[in-house]
Short mmCIF file of the C-alpha atoms (twelve columns), coordinates in Angstrom:
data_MODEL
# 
_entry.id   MODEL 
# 
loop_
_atom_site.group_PDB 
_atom_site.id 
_atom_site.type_symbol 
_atom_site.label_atom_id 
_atom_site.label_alt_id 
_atom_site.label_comp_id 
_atom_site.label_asym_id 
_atom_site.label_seq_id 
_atom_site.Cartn_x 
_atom_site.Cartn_y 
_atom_site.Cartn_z 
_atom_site.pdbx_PDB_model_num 
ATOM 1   C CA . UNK A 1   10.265  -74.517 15.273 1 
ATOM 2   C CA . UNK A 2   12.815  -71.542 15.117 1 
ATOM 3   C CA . UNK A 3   12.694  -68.741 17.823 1 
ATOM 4   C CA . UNK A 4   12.061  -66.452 15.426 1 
ATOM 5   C CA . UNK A 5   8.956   -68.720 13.768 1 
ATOM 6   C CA . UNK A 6   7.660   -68.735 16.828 1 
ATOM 7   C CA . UNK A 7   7.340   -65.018 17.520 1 
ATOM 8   C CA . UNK A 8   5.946   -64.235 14.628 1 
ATOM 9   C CA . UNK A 9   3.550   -66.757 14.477 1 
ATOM 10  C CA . UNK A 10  2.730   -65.539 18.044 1 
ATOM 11  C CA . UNK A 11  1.954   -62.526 17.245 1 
ATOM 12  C CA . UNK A 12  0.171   -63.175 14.153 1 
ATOM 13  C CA . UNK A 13  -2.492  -65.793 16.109 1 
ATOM 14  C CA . UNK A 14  -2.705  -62.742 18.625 1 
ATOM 15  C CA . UNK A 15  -3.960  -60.019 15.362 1 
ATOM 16  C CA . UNK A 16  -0.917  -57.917 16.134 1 
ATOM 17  C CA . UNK A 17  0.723   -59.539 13.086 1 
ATOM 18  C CA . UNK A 18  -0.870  -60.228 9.367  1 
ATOM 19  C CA . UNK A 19  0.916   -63.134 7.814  1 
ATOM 20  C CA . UNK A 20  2.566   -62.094 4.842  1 
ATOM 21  C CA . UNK A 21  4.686   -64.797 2.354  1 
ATOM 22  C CA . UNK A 22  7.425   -61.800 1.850  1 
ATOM 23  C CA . UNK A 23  8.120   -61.569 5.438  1 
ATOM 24  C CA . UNK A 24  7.152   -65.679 5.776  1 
ATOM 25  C CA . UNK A 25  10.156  -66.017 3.231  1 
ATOM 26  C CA . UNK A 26  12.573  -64.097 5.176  1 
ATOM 27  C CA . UNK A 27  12.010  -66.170 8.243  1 
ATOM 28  C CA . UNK A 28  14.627  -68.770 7.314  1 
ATOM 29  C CA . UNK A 29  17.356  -66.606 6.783  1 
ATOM 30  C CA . UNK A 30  16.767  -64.848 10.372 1 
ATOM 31  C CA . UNK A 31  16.564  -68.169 11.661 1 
ATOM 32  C CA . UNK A 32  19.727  -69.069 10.515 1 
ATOM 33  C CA . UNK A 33  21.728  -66.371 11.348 1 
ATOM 34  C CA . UNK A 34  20.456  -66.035 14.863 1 
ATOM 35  C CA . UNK A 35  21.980  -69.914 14.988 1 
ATOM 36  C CA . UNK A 36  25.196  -68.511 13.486 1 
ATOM 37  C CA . UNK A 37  25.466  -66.082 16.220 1 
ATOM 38  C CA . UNK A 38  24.695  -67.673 19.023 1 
ATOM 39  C CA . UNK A 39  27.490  -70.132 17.573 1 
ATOM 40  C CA . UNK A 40  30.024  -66.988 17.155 1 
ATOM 41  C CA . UNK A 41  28.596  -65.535 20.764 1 
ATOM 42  C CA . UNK A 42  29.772  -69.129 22.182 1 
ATOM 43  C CA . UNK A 43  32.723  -69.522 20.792 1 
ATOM 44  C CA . UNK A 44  33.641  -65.786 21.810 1 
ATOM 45  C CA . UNK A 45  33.617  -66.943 25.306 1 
ATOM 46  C CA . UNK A 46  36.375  -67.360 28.080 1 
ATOM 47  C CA . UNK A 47  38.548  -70.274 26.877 1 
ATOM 48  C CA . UNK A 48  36.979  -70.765 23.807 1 
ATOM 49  C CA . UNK A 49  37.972  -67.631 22.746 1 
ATOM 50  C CA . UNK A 50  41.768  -68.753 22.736 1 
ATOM 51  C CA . UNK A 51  40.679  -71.422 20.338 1 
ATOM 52  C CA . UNK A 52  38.295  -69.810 18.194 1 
ATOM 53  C CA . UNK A 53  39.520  -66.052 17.554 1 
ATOM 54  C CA . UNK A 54  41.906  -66.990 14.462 1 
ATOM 55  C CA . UNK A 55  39.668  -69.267 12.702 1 
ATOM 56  C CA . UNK A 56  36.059  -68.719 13.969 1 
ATOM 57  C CA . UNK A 57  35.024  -65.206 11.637 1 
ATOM 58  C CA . UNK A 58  31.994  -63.888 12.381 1 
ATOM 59  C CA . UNK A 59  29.327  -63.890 10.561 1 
ATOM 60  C CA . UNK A 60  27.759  -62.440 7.793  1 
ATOM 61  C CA . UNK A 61  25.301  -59.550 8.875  1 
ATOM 62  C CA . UNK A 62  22.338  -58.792 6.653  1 
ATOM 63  C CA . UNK A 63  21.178  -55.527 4.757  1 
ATOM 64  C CA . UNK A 64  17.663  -55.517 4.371  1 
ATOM 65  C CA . UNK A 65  16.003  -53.376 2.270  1 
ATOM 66  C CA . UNK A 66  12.370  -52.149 0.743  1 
ATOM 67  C CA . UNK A 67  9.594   -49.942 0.630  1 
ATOM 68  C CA . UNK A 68  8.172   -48.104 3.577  1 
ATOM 69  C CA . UNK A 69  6.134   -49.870 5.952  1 
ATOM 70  C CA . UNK A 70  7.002   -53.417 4.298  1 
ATOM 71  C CA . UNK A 71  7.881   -54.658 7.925  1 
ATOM 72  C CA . UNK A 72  11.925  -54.648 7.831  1 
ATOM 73  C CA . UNK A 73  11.587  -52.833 11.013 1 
ATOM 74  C CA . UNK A 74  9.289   -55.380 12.538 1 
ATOM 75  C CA . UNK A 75  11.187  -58.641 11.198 1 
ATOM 76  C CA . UNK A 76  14.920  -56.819 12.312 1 
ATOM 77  C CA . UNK A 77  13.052  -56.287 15.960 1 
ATOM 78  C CA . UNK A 78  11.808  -60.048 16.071 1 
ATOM 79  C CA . UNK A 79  15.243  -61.302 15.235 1 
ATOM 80  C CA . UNK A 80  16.770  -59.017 17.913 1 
ATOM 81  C CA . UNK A 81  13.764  -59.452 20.492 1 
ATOM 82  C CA . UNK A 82  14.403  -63.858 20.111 1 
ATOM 83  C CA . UNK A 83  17.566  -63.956 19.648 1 
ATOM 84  C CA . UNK A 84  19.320  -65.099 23.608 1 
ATOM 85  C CA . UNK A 85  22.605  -63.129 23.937 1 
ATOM 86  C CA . UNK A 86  24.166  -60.343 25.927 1 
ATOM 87  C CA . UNK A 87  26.162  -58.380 23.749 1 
ATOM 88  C CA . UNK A 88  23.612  -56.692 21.302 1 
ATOM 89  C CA . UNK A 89  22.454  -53.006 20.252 1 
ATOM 90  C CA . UNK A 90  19.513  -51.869 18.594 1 
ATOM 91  C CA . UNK A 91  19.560  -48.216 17.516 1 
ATOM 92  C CA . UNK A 92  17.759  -46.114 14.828 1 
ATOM 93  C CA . UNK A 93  20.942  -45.392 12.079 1 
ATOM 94  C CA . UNK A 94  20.910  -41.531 12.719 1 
ATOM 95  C CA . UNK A 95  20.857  -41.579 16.275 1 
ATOM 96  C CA . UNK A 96  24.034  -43.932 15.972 1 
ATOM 97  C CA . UNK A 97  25.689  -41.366 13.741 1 
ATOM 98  C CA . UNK A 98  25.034  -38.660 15.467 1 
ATOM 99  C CA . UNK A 99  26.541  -40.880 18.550 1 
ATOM 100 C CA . UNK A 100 29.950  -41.301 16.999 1 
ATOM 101 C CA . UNK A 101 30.206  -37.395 15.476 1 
ATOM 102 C CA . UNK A 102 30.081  -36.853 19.179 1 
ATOM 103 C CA . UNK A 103 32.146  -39.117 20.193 1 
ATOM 104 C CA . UNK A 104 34.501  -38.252 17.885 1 
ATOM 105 C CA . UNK A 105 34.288  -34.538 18.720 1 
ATOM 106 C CA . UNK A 106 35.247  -34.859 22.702 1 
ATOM 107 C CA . UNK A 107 37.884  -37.448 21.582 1 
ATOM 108 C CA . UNK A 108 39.503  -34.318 18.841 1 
ATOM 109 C CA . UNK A 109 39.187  -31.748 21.923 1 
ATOM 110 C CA . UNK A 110 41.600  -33.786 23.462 1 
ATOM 111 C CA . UNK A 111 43.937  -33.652 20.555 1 
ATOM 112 C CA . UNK A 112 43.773  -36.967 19.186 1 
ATOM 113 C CA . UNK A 113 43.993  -36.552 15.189 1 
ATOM 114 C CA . UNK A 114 42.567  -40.258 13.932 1 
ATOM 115 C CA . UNK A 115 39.324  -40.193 16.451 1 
ATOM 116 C CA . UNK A 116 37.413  -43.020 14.135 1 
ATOM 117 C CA . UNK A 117 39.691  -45.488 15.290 1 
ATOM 118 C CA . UNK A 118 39.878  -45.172 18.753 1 
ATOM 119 C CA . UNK A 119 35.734  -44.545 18.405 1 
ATOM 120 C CA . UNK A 120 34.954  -47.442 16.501 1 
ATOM 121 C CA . UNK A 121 37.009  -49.532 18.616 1 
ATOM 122 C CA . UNK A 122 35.095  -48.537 21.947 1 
ATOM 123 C CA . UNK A 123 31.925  -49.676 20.415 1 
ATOM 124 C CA . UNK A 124 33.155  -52.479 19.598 1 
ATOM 125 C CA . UNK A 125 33.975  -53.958 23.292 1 
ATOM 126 C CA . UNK A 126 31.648  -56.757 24.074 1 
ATOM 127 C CA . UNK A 127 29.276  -55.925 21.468 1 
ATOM 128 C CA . UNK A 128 28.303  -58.971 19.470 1 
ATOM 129 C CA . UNK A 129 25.400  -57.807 17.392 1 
ATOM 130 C CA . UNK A 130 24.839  -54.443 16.336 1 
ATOM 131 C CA . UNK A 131 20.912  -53.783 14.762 1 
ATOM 132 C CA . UNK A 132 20.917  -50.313 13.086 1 
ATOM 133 C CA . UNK A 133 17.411  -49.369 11.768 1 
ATOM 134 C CA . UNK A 134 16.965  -46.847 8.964  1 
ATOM 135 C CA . UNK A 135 19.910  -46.526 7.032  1 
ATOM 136 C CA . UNK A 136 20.108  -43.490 4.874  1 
ATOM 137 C CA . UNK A 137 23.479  -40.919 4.151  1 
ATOM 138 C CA . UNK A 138 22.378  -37.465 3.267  1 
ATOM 139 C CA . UNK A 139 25.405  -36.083 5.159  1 
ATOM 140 C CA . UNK A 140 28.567  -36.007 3.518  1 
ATOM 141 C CA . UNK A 141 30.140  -35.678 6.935  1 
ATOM 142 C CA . UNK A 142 28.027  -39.141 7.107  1 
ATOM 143 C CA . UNK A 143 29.061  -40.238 3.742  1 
ATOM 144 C CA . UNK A 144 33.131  -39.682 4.386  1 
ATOM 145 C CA . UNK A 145 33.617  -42.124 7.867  1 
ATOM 146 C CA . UNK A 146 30.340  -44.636 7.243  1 
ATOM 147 C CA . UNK A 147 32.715  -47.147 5.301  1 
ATOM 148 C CA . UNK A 148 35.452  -46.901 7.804  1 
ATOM 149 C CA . UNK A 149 33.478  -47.234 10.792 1 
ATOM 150 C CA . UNK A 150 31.441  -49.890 9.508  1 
ATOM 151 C CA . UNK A 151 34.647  -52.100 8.491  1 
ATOM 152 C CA . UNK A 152 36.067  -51.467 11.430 1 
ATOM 153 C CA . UNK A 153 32.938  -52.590 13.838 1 
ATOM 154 C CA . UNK A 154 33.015  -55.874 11.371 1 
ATOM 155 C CA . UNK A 155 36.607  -56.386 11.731 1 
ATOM 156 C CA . UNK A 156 36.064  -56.485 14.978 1 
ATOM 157 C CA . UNK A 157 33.963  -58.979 14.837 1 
ATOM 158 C CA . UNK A 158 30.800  -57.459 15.342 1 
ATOM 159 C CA . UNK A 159 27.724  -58.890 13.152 1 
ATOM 160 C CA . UNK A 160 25.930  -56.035 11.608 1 
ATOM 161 C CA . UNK A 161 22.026  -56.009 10.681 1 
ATOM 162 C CA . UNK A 162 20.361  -52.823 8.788  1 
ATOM 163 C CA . UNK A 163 17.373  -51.822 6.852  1 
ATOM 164 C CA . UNK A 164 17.006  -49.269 4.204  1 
ATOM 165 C CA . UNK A 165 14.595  -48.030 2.200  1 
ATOM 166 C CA . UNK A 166 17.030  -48.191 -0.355 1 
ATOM 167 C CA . UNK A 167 18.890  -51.109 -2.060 1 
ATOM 168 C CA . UNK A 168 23.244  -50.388 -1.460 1 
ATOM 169 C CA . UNK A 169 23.960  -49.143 -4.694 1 
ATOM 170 C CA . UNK A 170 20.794  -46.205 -4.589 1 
ATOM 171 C CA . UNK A 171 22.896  -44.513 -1.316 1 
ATOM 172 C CA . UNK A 172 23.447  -41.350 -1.003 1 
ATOM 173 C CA . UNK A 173 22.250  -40.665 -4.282 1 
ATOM 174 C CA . UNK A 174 23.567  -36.970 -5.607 1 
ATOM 175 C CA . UNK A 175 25.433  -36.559 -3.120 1 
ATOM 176 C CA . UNK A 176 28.671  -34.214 -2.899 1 
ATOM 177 C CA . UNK A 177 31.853  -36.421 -3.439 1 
ATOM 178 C CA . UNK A 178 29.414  -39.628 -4.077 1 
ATOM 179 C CA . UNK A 179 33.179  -40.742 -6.129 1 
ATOM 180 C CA . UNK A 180 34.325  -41.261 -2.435 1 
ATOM 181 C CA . UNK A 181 31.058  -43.274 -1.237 1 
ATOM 182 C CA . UNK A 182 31.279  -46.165 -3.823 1 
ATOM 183 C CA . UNK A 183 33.829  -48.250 -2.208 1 
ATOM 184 C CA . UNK A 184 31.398  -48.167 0.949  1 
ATOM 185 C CA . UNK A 185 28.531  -49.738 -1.133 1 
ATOM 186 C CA . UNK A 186 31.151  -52.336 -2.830 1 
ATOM 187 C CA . UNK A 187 31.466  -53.192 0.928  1 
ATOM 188 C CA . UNK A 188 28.341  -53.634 1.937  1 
ATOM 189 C CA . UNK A 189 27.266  -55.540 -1.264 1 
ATOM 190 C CA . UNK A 190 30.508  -58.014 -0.258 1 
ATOM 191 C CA . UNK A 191 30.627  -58.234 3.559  1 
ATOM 192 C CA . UNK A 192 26.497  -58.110 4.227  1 
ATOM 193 C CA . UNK A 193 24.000  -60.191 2.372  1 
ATOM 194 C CA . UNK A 194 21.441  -57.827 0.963  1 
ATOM 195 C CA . UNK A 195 17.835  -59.224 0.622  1 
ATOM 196 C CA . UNK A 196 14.872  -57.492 -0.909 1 
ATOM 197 C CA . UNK A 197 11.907  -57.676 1.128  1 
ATOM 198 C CA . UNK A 198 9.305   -56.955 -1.568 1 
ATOM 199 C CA . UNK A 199 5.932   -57.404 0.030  1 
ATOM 200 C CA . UNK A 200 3.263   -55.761 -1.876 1 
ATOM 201 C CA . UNK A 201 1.546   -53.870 1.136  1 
ATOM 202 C CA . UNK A 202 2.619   -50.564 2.996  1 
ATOM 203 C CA . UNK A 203 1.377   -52.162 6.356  1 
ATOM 204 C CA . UNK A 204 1.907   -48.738 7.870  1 
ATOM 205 C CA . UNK A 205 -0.239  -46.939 5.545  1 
ATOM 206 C CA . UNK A 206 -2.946  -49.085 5.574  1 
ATOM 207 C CA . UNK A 207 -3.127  -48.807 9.201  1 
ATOM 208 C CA . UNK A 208 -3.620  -45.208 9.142  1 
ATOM 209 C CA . UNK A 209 -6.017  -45.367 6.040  1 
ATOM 210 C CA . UNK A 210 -9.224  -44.007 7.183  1 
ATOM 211 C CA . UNK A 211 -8.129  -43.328 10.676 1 
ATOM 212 C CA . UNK A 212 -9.138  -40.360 12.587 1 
ATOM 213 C CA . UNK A 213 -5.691  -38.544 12.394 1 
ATOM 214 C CA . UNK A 214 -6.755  -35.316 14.795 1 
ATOM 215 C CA . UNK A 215 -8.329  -35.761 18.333 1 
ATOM 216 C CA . UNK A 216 -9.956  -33.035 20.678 1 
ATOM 217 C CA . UNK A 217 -8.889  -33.894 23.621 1 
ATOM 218 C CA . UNK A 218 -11.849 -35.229 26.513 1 
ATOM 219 C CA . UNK A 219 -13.238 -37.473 23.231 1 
ATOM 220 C CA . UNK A 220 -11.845 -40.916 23.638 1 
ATOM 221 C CA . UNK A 221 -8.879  -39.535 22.149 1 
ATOM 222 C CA . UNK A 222 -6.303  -41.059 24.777 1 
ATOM 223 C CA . UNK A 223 -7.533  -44.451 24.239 1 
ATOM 224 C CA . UNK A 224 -7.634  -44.042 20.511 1 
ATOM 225 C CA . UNK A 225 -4.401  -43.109 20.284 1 
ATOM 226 C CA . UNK A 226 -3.171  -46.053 22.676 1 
ATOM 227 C CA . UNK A 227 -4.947  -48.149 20.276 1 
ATOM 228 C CA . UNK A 228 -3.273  -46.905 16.760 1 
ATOM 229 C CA . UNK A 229 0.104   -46.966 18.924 1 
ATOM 230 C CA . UNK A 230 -0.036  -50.354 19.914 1 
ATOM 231 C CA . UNK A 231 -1.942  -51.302 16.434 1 
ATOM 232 C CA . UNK A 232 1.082   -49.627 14.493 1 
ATOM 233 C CA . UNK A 233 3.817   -51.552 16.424 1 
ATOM 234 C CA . UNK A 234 4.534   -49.072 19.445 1 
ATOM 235 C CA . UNK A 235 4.104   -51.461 22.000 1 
ATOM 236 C CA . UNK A 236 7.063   -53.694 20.861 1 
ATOM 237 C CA . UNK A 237 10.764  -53.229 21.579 1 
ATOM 238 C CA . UNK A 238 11.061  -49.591 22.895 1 
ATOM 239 C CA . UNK A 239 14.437  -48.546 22.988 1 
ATOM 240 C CA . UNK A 240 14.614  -44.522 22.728 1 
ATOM 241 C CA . UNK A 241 15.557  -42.944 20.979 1 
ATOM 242 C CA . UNK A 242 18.266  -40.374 21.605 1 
ATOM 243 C CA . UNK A 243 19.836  -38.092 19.227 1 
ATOM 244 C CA . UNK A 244 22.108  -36.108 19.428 1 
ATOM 245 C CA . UNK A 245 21.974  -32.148 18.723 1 
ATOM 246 C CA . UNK A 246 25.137  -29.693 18.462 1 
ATOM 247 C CA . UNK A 247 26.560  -31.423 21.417 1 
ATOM 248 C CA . UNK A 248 23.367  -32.343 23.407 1 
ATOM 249 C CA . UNK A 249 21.197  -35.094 23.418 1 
ATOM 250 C CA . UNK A 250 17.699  -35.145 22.465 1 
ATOM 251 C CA . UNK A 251 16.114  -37.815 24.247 1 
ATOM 252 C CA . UNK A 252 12.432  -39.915 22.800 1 
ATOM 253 C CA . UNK A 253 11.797  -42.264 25.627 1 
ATOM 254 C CA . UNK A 254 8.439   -43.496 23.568 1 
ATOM 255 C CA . UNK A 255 10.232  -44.675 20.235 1 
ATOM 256 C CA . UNK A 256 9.777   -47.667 18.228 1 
ATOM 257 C CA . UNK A 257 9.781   -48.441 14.663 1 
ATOM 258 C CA . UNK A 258 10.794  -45.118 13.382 1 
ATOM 259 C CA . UNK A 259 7.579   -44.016 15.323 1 
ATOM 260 C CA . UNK A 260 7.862   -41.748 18.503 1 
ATOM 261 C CA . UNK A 261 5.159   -40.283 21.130 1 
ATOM 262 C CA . UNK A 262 5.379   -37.265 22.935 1 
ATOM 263 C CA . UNK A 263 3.674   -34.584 25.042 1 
ATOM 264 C CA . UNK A 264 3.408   -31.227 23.444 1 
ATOM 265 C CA . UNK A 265 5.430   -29.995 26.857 1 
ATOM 266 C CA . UNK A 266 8.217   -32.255 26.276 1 
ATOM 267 C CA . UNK A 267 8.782   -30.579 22.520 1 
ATOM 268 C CA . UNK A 268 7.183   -27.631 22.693 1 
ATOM 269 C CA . UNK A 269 7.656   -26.501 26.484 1 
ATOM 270 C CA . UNK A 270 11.572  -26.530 26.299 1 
ATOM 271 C CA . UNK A 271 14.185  -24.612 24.630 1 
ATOM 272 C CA . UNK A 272 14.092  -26.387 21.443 1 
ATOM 273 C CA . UNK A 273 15.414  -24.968 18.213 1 
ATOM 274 C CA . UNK A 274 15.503  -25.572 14.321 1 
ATOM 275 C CA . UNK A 275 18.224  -28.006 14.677 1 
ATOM 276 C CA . UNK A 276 16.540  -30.276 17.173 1 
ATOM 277 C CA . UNK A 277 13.289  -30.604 15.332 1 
ATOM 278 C CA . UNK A 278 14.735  -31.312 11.899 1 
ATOM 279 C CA . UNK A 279 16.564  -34.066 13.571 1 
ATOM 280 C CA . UNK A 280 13.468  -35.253 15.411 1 
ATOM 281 C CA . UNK A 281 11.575  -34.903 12.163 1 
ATOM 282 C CA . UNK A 282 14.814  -36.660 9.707  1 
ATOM 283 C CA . UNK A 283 14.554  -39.760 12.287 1 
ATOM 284 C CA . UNK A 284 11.336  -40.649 12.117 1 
ATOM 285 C CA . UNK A 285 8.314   -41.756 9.742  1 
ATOM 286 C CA . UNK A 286 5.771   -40.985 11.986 1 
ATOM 287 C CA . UNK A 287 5.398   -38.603 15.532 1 
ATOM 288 C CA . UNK A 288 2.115   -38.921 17.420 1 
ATOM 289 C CA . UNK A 289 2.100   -36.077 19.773 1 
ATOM 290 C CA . UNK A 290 -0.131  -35.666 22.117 1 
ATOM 291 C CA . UNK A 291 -2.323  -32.684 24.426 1 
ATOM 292 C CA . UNK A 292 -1.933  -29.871 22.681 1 
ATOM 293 C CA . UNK A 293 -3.042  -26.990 24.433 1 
ATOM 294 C CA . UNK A 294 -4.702  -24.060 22.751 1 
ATOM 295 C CA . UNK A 295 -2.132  -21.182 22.196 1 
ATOM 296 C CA . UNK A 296 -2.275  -17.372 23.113 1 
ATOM 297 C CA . UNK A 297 -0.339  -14.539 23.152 1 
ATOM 298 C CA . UNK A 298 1.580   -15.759 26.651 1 
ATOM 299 C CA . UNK A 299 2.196   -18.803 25.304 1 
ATOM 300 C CA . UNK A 300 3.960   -17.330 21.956 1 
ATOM 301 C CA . UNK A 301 7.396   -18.821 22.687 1 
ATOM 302 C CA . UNK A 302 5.665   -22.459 22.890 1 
ATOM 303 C CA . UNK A 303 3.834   -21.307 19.738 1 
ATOM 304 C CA . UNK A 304 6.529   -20.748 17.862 1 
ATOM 305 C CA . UNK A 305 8.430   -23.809 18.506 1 
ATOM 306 C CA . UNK A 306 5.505   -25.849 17.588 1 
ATOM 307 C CA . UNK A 307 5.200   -24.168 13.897 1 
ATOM 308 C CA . UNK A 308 8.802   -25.023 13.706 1 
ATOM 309 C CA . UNK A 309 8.243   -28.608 14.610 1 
ATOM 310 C CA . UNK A 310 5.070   -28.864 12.404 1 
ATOM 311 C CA . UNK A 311 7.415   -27.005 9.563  1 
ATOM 312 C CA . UNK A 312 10.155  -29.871 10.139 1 
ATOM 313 C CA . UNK A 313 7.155   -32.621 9.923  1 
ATOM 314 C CA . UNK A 314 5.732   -31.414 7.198  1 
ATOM 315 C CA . UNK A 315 9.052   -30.709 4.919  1 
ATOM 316 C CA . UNK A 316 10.451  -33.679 5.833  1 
ATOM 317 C CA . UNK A 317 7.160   -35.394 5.226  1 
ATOM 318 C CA . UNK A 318 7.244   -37.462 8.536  1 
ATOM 319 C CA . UNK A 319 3.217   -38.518 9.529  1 
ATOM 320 C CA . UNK A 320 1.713   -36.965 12.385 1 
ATOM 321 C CA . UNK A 321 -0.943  -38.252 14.569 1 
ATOM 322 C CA . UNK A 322 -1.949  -35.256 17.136 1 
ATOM 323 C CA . UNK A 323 -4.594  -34.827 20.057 1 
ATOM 324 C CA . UNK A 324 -5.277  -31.400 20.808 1 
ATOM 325 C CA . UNK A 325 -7.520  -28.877 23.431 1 
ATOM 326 C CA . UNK A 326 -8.998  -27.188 19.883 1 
ATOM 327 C CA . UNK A 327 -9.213  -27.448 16.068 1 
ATOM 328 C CA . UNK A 328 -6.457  -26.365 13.885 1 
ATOM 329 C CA . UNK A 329 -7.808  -23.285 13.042 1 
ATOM 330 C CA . UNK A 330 -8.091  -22.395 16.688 1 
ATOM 331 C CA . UNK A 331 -5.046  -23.564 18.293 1 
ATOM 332 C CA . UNK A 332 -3.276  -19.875 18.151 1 
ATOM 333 C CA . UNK A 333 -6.046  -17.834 16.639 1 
ATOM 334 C CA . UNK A 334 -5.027  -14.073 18.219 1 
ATOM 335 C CA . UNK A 335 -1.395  -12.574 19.132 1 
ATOM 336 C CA . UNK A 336 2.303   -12.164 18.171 1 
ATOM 337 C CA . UNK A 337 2.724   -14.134 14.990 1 
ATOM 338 C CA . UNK A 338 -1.484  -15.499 14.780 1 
ATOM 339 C CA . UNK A 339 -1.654  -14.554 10.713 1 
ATOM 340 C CA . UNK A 340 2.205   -17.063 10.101 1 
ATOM 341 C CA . UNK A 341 0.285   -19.474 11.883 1 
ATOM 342 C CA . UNK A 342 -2.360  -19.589 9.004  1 
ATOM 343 C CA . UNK A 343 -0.044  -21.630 7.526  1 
ATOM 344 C CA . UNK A 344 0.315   -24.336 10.260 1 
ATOM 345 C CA . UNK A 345 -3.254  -24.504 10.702 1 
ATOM 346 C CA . UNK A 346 -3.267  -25.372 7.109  1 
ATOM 347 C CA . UNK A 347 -0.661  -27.623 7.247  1 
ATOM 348 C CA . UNK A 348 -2.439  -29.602 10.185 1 
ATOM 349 C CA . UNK A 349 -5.189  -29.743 7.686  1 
ATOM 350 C CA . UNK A 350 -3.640  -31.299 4.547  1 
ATOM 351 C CA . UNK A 351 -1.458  -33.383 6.702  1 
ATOM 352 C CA . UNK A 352 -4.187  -35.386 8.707  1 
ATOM 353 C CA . UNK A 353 -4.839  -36.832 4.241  1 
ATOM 354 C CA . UNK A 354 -4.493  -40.911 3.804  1 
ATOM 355 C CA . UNK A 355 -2.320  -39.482 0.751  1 
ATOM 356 C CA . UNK A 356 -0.431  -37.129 2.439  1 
ATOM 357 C CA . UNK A 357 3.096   -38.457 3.114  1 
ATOM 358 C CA . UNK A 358 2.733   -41.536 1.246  1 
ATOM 359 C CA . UNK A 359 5.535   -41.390 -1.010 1 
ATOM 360 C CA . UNK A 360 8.310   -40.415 1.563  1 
ATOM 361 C CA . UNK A 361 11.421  -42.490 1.510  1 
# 
């Protein structure tokens, strides 16, 4: 039995898996990559790199792509959680963007003119496996260095996993200069094999079907939402999530799966702005946040950030799971800015819907 078999059959005997013959199928493709790379990772090593580095090329990553809540994220995480090497990165796609914009940035300040190279190269150092989850370009300034960076990292010799919600060729669809963007699906379509995972079920969504989407806090409401966390996939590999924000970083130490938790003090509390909750909101597909307090008129900077973040959520269409001292309606019902928060209130409402949300991505 494969590593990966094993896993997964480990965690569906223990319920926190459901079988499912689209993900079953997949299986023997994982399994034979991770044998592929652990080959490479071998070969890569002292001596043996003399011998292998002109012949041995490394191997084929994978694009994997489908609906949300199909379980790419899970599968990509059991592949990287089994698979026994050193040099290998998991990161959510936008955080790894926003990583080499800044890179690139400090490297320009210094008055280099080609910054990609020098960038891409960097990563590259002992990095055997690179797992990006959630690939999507709605940023030209994403769009114009993706294809670069990406053969670069493979010329390198890194081996390059992704998921998408969308197959190569439905990219950056509409976008501004898309002309330029083609040659970057060609690539992927020719130096990644792309596999459909087509499982009938949005696992995600039928979690969160019927489930109590709004605690008061002091009503079981921790331990329910420990329960939907670890139920949803929380518990599993939790890498942060950092992203990067006009030159600072953003940091989600509870993040896996396109899922994040956080305190209302940790988003709310701090000098957040527009920018940082659009890019909280852009990298993930659900947010449970958790004790929040009921607002008043000294509390109107905290309020304010919080409409912004629920604004973000809500545009963006990212599910929210939220524990809270009051009901919506009550969470900022006098001072500075009470009769704009109508709308949140509202918002909390029609957001805590099994529909709501379920046609994102």
């Amino acid at each position: 039995m494969t590593m990966i078999r094993k896993l997964y059959d480990e965690k569906c005997a223990f319920g926190l898996l459901s079988a499912d013959p689209a993900q079953e199928n997949l299986l023997p493709m994982l399994a034979q990559l991770q044998q592929e790379v652990l080959a490479y990772d071998q070969g890569q090593k002292g001596f043996l790199r003399q011998i292998f580095q002109k012949t041995h090329r490394a191997p084929e990553g994978l694009y994997i792509w489908g609906g949300v809540g199909r379980g790419k994220s899970m599968m990509m995480d059991l592949f990287f959680e089994s698979l026994p090497i050193q040099g290998k990165k998991r990161v959510h796609f936008h955080a790894f963007m926003q990583s080499v914009h800044h890179a690139m940035h400090r490297l320009r300040q210094t008055g280099v003119s080609d910054a990609l190279a020098p960038v891409a190269a960097e990563m590259a150092k002992d990095l055997r496996l690179l797992v990006l989850d959630e690939m999507q370009i709605s940023d030209i300034t994403d769009a114009m260095i993706v294809g670069r960076l990406f053969e670069s990292l493979i010329k390198a010799g890194v081996v390059v996993i992704t998921t998408s919600n969308r197959a190569p060729d439905g990219l950056y669809p509409d976008g501004l200069n898309r002309a330029l963007f083609l040659p970057f699906i060609a690539f992927l379509q020719t130096r990644l094999r792309i596999v459909h995972l087509q499982s009938l079920k949005d696992y995600r969504q039928e979690k969160l079907a019927g489930v109590q989407k709004y605690f008061l806090l002091g009503q079981d409401g921790a331990s329910a939402i420990e329960a939907l966390w670890q139920a949803l996939g929380g518990g599993g590999v939790n890498t942060g999530l950092d992203l990067a924000v006009n030159g600072r970083v953003l940091h989600l130490p509870h993040y896996n799966n396109a899922m994040a938790r956080a305190e209302f003090s940790s988003l709310c509390a701090v000098a957040y702005g527009p920018a940082d909750y659009l890019a909280i909101a852009q990298a993930l597909r659900l947010l449970i946040l958790e004790n929040v307090p009921q607002l008043s008129q000294d509390s109107h900077n905290e309020a304010k950030r919080f409409v912004t973040l629920i604004d973000a959520l809500y545009e963006a269409k990212t599910r929210l799971i939220i524990s809270a001292a009051v009901l919506p309606d009550d969470l900022y019902a006098a001072g500075r800015g009470a009769f704009e928060f109508e709308r949140t209130a509202s918002r909390l409402i029609e957001m805590q819907s099994d529909q709501w949300g379920k046609d994102a991505g």
